[in-house]
N, C-alpha and C positions, 0 to 999 in steps of 0.2 A: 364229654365236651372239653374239660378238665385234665391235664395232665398233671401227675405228681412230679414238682421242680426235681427230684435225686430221681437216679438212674437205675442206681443198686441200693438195697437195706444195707447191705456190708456195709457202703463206703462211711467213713466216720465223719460225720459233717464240722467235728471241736476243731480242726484246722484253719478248716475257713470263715468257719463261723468268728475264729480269737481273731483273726486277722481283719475281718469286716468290724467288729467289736472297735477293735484299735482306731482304724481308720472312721467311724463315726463318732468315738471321744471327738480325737481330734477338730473333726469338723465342726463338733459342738462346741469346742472350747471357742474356737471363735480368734484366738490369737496365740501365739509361740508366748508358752507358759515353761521356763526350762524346770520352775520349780513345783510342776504340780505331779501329781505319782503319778506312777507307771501304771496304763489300765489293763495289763495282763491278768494280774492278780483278782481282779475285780471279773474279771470273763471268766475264773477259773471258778469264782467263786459263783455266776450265775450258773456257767454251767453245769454245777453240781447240783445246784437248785432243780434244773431243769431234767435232773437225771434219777430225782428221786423216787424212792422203789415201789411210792402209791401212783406214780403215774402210769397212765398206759395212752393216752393219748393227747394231754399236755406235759410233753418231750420236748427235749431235744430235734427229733424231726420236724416238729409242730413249729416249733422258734424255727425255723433253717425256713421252710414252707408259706411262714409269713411274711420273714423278710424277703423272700424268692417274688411274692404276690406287692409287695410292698414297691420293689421293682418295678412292674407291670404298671402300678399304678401313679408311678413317680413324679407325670408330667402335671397330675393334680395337684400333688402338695406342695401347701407353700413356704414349709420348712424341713426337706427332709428328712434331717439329721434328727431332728424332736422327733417325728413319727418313729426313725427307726430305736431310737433312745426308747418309745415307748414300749414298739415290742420286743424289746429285749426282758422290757420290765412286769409287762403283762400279766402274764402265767407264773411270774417268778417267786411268786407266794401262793404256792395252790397245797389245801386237803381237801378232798371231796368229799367230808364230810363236817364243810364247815362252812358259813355264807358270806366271810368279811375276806376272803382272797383279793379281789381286787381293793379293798381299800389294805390291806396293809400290806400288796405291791405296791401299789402308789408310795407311801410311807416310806416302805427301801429305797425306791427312788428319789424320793425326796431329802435322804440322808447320805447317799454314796455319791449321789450327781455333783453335791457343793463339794465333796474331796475330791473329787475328780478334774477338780477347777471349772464346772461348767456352771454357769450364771445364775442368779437367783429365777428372774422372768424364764427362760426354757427350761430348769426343771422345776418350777411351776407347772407349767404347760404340758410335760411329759406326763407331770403325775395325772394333769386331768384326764390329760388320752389314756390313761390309764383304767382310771375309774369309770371315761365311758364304754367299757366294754364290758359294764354291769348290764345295759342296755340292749348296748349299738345299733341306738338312736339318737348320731350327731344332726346337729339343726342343718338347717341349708346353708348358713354360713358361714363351716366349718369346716372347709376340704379336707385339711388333716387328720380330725376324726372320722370325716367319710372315708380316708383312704388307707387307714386301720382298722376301723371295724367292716371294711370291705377287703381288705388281706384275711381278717381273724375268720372271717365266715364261708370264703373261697373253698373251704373242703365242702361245702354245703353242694357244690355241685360239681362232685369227680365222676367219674365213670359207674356205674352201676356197683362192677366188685369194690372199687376205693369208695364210695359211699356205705357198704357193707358192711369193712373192716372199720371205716371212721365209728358210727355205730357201734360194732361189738366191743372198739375199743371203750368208748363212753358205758357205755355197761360194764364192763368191764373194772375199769374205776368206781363205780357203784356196786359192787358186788355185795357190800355189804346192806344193802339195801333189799327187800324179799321183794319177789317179783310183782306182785299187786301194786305194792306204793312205788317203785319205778316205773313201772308200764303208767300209772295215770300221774307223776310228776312229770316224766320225760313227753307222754300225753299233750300236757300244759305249755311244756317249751315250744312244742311242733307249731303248737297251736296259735301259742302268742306269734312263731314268726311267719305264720302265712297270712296272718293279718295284720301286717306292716303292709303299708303302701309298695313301700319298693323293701326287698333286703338288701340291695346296693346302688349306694347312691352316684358315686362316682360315675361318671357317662359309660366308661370303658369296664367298670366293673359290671356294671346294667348289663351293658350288649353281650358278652362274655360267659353269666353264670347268672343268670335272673332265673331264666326258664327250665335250666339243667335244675339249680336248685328248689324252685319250687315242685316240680319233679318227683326228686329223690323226696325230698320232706311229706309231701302227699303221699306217697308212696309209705313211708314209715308209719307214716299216721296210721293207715288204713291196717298193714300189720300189727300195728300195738292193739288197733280197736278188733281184729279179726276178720275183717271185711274180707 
């Protein structure tokens, strides 16, 4: 139901990614700052984060895939620049073999965003959308976070093979985990999100990938348990 936003695995997405990078500083600063840095160095420096060699499915791709969904869902939030500030910062501290990732993504944001010249109150803000993607369970009156933890979760309903590869890829990162205790942890994830009311809240995220994703997730479930 889902299409994957790249065309090709070749293409390198650090182009356009430093360029869209640049151009959401700015929007975030909010005003011509001639003395605040340059935010190349700051892209170069996530996007190394995002390229390290325990990932296999919080990439570089993953970041390109959410701001692509983040897009989609643009007409919802009601500060874009925050949302996309967020997931930049999202994934930007991940081991998967460790449980404080998103609080000390949040943390980097909260330390690189004030050099960057962008304001105390938005990255505030950004670090919360940050932290809630512990969840991604924003309240009802939080577009913003609906329309991040409904970009982050959008692979939840790709195509049968792209929900395959998402999958092997998250195992994959867990490898060092033996099969028994990841079959009944990853068990427990499935489990927690099909007993969410909705997994997207956003109207357009709903009509889009509710049904594809509940789906595929059932679908896994029933593999882990052997059904």
């Amino acid at each position: 139901m889902t299409s994957v936003p790249r065309t090709a695995d070749t293409t390198d997405p650090a182009p356009e990614l430093r360029q869209r990078w640049a151009d959401t500083v700015t929007a975030a600063r909010g005003t011509k700052n001639p003395t605040a840095p340059d935010p190349a160095p700051y892209a170069d420096n996530l996007l190394s984060r995002w390229r390290e060699p325990q990932r296999r499915y919080h990439t570089v791709d993953h970041l390109a895939a959410v701001l692509f969904r983040i897009d989609e869902l643009a007409e919802h939030a009601d500060d874009l620049p925050t949302v996309q500030l967020a997931a930049w910062f999202h994934d930007a501290v991940y081991r998967p073999d460790r449980s404080e990732n998103e609080e000390r993504s949040a943390a980097l944001a909260e330390r690189a965003l004030p050099e960057l010249g962008v304001g105390a109150a938005r990255t505030a803000e950004v670090a919360r959308l940050v932290r809630l993607t512990v969840t991604h369970d924003p309240a009802p009156d939080d577009p913003d976070g609906e329309v991040l933890c409904d970009a982050d979760l959008a692979v939840l309903a790709g195509s049968p093979d792209q929900y395959a590869a998402y999958a092997a890829a998250v195992r994959a990162e867990y490898a060092f985990v033996p099969d028994p205790d990841f079959t009944a942890g990853r068990a427990a994830v499935l489990t927690q999100l099909l007993s969410l009311p909705r997994l997207f809240r956003t109207p357009r995220g709903y009509d889009l990938w509710e049904h594809t994703a509940r789906r595929n997730l059932s679908t896994e479930l029933d593999l882990l348990r052997g059904a």
